[in-house]
Backbone bond lengths (Angstrom), bond angles and torsions (degrees), N, CA, C in turn:
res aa  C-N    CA-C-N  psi(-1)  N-CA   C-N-CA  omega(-1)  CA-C   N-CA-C  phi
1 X - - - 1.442 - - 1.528 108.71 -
2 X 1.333 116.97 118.65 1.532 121.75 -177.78 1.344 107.91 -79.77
3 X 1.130 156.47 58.40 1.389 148.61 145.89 1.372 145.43 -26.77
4 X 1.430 139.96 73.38 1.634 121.22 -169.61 1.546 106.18 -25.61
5 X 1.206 112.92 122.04 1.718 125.58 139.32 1.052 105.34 20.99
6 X 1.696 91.12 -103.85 1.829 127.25 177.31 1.710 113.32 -32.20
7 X 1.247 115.71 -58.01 1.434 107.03 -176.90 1.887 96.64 -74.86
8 X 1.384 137.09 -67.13 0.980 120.96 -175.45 1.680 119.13 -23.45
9 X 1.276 109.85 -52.43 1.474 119.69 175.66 1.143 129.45 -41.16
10 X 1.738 113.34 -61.70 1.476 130.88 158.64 1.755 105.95 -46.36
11 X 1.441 136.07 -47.01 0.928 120.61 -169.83 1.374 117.59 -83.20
12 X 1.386 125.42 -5.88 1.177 137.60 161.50 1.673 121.20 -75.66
13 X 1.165 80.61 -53.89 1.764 76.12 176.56 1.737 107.92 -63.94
14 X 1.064 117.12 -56.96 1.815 113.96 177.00 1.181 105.99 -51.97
15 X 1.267 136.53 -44.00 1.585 108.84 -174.62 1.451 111.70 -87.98
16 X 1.476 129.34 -8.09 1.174 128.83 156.38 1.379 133.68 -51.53
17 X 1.716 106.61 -31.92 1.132 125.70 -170.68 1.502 95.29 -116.46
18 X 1.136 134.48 6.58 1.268 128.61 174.53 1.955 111.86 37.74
19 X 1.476 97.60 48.04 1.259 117.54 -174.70 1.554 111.25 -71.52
20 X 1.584 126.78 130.36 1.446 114.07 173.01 1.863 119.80 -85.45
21 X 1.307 101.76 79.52 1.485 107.52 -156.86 1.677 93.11 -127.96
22 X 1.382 122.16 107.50 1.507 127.21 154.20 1.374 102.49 -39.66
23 X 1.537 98.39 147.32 1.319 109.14 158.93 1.671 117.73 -171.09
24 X 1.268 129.48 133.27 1.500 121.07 179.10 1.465 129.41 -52.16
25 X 1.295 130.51 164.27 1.319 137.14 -169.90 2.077 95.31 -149.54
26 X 0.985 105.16 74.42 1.650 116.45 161.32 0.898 137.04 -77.19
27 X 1.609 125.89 26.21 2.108 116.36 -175.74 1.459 70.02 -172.47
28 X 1.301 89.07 168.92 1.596 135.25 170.42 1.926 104.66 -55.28
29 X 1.301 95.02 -72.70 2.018 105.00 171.77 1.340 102.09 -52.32
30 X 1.517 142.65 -46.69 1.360 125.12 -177.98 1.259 109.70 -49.32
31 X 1.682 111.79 -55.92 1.683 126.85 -166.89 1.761 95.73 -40.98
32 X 1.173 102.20 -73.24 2.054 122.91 -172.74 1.625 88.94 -30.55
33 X 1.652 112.00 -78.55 1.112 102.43 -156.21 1.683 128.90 -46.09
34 X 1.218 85.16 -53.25 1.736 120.35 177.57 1.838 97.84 -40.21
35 X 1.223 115.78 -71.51 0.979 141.06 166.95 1.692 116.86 -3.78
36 X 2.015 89.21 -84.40 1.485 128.89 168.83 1.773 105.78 -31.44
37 X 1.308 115.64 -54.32 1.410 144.82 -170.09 1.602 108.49 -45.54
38 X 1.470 83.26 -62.53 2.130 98.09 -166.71 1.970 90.34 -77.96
39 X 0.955 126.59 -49.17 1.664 119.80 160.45 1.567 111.75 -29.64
40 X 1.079 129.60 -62.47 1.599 129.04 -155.57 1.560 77.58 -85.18
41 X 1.089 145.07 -29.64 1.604 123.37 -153.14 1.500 103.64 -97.29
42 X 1.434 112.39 -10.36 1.489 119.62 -175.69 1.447 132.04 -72.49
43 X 1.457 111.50 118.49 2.014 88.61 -155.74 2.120 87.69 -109.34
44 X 1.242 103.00 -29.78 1.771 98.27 177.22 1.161 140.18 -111.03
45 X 1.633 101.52 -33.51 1.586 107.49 150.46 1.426 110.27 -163.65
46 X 1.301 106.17 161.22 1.530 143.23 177.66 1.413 106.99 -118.03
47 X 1.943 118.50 121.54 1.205 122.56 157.84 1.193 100.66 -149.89
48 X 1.398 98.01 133.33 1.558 142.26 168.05 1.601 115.33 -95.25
49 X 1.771 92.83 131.05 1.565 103.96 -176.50 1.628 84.64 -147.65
50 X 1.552 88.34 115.22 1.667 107.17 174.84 1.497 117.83 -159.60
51 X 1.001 131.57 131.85 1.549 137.71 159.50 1.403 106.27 -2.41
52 X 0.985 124.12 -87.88 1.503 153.06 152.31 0.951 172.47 -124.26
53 X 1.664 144.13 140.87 1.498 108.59 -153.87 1.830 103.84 -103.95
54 X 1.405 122.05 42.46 1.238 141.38 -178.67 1.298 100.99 -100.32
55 X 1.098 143.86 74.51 1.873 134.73 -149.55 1.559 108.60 170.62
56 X 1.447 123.29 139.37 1.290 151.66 168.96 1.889 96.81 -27.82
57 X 1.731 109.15 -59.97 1.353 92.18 -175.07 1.930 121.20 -83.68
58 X 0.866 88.78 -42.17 1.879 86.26 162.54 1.471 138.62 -60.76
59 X 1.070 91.91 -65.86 1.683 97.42 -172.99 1.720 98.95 -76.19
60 X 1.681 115.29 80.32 1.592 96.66 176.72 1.724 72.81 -147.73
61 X 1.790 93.13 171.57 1.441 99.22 179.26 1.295 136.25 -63.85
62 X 1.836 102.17 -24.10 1.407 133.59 -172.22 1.779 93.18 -57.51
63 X 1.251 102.94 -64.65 1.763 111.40 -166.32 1.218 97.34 -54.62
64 X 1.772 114.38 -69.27 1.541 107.16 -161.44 1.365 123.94 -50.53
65 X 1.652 125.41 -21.15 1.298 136.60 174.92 1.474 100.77 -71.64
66 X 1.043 148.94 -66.70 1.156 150.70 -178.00 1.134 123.36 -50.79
67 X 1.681 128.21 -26.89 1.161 138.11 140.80 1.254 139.55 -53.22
68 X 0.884 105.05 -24.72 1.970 143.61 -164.14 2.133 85.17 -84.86
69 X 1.270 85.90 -81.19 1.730 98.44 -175.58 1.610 125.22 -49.47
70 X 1.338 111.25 -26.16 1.172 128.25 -178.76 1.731 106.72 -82.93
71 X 1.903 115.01 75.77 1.288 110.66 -179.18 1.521 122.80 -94.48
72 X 1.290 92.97 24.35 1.767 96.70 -162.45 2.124 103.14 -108.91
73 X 1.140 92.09 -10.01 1.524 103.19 -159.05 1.582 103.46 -100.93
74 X 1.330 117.57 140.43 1.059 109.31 157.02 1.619 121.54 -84.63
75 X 1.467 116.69 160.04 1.951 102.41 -157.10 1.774 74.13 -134.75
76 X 1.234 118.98 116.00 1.621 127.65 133.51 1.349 124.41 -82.64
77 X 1.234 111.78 127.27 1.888 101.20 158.55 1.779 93.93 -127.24
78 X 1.643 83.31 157.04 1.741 99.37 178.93 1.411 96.25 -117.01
79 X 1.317 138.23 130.32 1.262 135.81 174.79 1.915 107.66 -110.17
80 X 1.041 99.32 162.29 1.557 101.42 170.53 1.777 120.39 -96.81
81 X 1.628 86.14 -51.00 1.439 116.35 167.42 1.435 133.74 -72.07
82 X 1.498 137.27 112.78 1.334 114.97 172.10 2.116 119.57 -65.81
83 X 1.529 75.32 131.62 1.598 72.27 168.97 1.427 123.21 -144.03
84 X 1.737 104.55 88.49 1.748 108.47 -147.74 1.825 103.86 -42.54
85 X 1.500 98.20 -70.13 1.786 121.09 -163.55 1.574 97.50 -28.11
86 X 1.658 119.03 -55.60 0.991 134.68 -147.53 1.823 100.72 -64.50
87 X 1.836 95.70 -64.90 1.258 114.09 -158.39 1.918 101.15 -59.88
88 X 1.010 115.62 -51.68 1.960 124.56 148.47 1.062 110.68 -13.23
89 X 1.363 121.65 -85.60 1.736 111.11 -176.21 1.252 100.48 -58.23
90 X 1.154 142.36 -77.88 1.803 125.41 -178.76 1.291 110.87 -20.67
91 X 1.250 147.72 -82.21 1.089 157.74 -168.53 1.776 102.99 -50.84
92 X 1.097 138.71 -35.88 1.261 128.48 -170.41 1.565 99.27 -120.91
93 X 1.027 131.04 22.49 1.619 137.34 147.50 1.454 121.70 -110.72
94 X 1.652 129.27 -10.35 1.049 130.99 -146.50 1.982 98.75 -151.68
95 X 1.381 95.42 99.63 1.445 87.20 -177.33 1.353 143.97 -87.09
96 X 1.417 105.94 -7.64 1.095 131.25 -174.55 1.894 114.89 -112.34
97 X 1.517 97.19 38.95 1.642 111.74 -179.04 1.505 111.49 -130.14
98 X 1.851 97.92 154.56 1.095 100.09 178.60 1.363 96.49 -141.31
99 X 1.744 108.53 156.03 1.721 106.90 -154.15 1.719 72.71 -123.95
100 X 1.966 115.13 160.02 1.297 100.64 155.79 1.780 70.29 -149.81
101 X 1.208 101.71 167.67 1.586 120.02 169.64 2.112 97.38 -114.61
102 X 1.452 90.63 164.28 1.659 112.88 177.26 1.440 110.48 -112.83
103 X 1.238 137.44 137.63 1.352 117.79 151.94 1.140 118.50 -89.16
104 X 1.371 118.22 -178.36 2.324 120.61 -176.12 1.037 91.90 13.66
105 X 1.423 136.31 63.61 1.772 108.66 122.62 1.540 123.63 -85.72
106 X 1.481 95.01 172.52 1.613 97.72 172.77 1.548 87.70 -167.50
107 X 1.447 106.37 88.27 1.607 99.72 -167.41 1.898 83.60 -98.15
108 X 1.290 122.44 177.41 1.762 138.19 179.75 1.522 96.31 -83.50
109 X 1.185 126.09 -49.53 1.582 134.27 -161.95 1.248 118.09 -100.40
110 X 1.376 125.09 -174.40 1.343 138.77 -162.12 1.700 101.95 -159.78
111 X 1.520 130.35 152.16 1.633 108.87 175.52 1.529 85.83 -166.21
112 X 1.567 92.19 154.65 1.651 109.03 173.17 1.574 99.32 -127.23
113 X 1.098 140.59 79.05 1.182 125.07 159.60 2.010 129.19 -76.15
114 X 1.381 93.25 139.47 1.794 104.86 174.55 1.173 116.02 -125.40
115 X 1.485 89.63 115.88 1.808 91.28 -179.39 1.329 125.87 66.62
116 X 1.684 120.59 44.35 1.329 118.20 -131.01 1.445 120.76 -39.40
117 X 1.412 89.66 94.93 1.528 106.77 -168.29 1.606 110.67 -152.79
118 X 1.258 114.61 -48.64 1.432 133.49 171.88 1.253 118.52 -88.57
119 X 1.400 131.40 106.96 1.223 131.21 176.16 1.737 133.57 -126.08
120 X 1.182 113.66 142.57 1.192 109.40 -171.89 1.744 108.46 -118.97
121 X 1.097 126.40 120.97 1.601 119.88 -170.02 1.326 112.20 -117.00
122 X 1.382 123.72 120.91 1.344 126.42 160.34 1.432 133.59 -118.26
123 X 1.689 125.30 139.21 1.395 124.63 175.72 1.687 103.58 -46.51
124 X 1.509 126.48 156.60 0.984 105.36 129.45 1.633 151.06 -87.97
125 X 1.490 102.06 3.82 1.481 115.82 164.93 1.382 115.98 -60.68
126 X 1.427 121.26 -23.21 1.664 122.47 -160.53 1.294 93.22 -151.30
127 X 0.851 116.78 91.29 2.013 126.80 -172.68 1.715 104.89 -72.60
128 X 0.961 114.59 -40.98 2.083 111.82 -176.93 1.810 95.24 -85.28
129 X 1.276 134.30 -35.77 1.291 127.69 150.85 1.476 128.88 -19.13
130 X 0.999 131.13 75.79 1.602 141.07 -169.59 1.388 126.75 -119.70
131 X 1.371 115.68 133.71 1.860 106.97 157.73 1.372 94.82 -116.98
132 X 1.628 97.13 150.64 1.627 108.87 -162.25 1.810 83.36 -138.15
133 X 1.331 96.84 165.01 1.840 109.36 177.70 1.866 89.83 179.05
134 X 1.465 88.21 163.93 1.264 82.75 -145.02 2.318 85.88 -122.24
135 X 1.301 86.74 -11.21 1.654 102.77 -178.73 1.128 121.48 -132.85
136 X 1.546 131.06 47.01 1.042 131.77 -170.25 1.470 110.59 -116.10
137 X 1.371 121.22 86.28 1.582 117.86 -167.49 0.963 117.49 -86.09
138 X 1.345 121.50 -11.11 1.576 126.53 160.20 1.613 142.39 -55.94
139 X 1.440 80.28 -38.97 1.859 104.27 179.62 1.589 86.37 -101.90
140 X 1.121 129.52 -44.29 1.389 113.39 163.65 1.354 154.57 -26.02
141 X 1.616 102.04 -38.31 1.564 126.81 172.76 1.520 107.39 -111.79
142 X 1.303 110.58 10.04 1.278 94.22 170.30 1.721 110.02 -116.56
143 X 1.362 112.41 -0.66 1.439 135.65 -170.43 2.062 95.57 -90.92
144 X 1.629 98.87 -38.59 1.133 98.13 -138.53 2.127 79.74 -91.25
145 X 1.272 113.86 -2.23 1.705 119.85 -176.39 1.480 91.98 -96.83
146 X 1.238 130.60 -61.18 1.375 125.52 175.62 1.979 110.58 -39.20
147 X 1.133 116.10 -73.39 1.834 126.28 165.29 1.627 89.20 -25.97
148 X 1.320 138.92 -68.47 1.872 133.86 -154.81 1.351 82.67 -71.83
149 X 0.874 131.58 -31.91 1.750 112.46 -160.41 1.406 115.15 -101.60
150 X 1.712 127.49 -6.49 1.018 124.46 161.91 1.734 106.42 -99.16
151 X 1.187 121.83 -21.49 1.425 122.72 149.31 1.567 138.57 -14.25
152 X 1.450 72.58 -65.36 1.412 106.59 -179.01 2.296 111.58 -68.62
153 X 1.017 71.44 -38.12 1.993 77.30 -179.41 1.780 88.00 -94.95
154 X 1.301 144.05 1.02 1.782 120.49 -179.70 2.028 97.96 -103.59
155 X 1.247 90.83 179.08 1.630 120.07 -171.89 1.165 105.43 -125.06
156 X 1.825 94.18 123.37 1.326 109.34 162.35 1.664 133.45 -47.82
157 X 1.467 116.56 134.79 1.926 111.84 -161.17 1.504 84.37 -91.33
């Protein structure tokens, strides 16, 4: 994973310190890293709400390893999109996951919440476009009630 320094740095120190400090996520390597980050820091749950996990920031080795390692957590993703091949290797590398798909959505956003506490937010017009924070329990539990409640209306892949 190629990372600037400088941003690697900043994102190290904030999630070290589990600091409540906004901050952007602009490229593909930010997403991974950024990403990678709220995974290793996750001790109860991980949920993912994204288009798909057929994409530059998901489906790479960086994530799936970090997913893989992370046995303590429970891992949701909500997808919009079916994506058999994809959602398969997740599911048969990763034991502690659960995949659901949505039908007719067309939600504006994208979100990774950890621990609803750690969050990562993206448009869906501009997908590497992000604000990330690493202590925000506010937008956290309310990210992480929206995720149970579209949960709750998706289907198991």
């Amino acid at each position: 994973m190629e990372v600037d320094p400088d941003y690697r740095e900043l994102v190290d120190l904030v999630s070290e310190k589990d600091l409540d400090f906004d901050f952007p996520n602009s490229s593909i390597e930010h997403a991974k890293y950024v990403i990678s980050k709220m995974i290793e820091k996750t001790k109860k749950n991980l949920l993912i709400y994204s288009r798909n996990l057929n994409n530059e920031v998901f489906n790479n080795e960086d994530i799936l390893n970090s997913l893989k390692a992370n046995k303590e957590a429970s891992i949701k993703i909500l997808l919009e999109e079916q994506d058999k091949p994809t959602v398969s290797n997740f599911k048969s590398n990763i034991k502690n996951i659960e995949i659901k798909n949505l039908k007719n959505r067309n939600d504006s956003f994208y979100f990774v919440v950890s621990d609803s506490q750690r969050i990562r937010i993206c448009s869906r017009g501009i997908p590497h476009q992000a604000r990330v924070n690493f202590n925000k329990k506010s937008l956290g539990e309310k990210l992480s009630k929206q995720f149970e409640s579209l949960w709750g209306s998706a289907y198991t892949v």
